[in-house]
C-alpha positions as CSV (number, residue, x, y, z in Angstrom):
1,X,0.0,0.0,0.0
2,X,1.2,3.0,-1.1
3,X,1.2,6.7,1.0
4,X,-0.2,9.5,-0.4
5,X,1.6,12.5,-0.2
6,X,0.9,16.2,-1.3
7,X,3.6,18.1,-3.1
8,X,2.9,21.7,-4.7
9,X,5.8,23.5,-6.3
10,X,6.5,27.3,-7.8
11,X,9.4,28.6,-8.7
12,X,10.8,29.6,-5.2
13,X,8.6,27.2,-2.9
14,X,7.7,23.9,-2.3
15,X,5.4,22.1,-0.3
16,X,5.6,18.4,0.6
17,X,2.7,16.8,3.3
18,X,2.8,13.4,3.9
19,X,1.8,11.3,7.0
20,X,5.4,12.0,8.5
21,X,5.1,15.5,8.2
22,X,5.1,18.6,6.2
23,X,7.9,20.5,4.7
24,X,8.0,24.3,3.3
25,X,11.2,24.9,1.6
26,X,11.7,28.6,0.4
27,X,14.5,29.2,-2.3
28,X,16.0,32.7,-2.9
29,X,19.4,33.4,-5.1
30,X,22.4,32.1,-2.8
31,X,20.4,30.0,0.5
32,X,17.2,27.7,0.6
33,X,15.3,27.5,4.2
34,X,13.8,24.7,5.5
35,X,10.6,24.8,7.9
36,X,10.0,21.2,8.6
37,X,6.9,19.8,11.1
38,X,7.7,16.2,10.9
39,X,7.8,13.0,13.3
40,X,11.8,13.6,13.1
41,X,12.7,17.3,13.6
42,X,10.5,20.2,14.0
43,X,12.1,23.2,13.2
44,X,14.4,25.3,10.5
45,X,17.4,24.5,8.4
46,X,19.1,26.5,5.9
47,X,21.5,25.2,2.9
48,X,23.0,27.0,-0.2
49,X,21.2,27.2,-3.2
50,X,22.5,24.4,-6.1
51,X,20.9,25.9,-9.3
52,X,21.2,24.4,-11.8
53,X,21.7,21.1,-9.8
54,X,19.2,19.4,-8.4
55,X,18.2,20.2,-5.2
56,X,17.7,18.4,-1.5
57,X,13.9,18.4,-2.3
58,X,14.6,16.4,-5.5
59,X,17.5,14.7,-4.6
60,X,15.7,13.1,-1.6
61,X,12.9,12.5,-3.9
62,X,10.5,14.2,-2.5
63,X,10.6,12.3,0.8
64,X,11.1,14.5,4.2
65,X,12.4,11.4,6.7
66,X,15.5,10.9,4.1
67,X,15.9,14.4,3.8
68,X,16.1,14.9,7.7
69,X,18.2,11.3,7.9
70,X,21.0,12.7,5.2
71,X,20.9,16.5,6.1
72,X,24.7,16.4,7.2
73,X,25.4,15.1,3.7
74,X,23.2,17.0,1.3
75,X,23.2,20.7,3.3
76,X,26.5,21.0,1.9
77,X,27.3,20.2,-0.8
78,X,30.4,21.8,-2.2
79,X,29.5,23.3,-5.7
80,X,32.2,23.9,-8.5
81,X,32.7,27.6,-8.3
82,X,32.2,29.6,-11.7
83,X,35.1,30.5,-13.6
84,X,35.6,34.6,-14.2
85,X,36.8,35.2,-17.6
């Protein structure tokens, strides 16, 4: 049996709800913040921003206990800098 889950997404937000919580992630230019309300962690997190990567959201695909278990490991991620020409 499969969960359901909720997930909305714009441009700068995304909402996941599913029965272990709800996450509100809110991306601007250089960080992404984290509200989470889950069965593991209630509270905030920030991470830099990985356009055009993937980000935690996707990279945990869409699930909010893996992205609370790996948040050590995926908040930060070292990002090849851009090279000035």
């Amino acid at each position: 049996m499969t969960s359901k889950k909720l997930i909305y997404e714009q441009t700068m937000f995304k909402l996941l709800v599913d029965k272990t919580g709800i996450l509100l992630s809110i991306t601007t230019k250089s960080r992404a913040y984290f509200f989470f309300a889950c069965t593991k962690l209630f509270g905030i997190r920030t991470a830099p921003t990985t356009d055009p990567y993937p980000g935690i959201v996707e990279v945990c695909q869409y699930e909010i206990p893996r992205i609370v278990q790996n948040w050590s490991k995926i908040a930060n991620i070292k990002l090849k800098e851009k090279r000035r020409a």
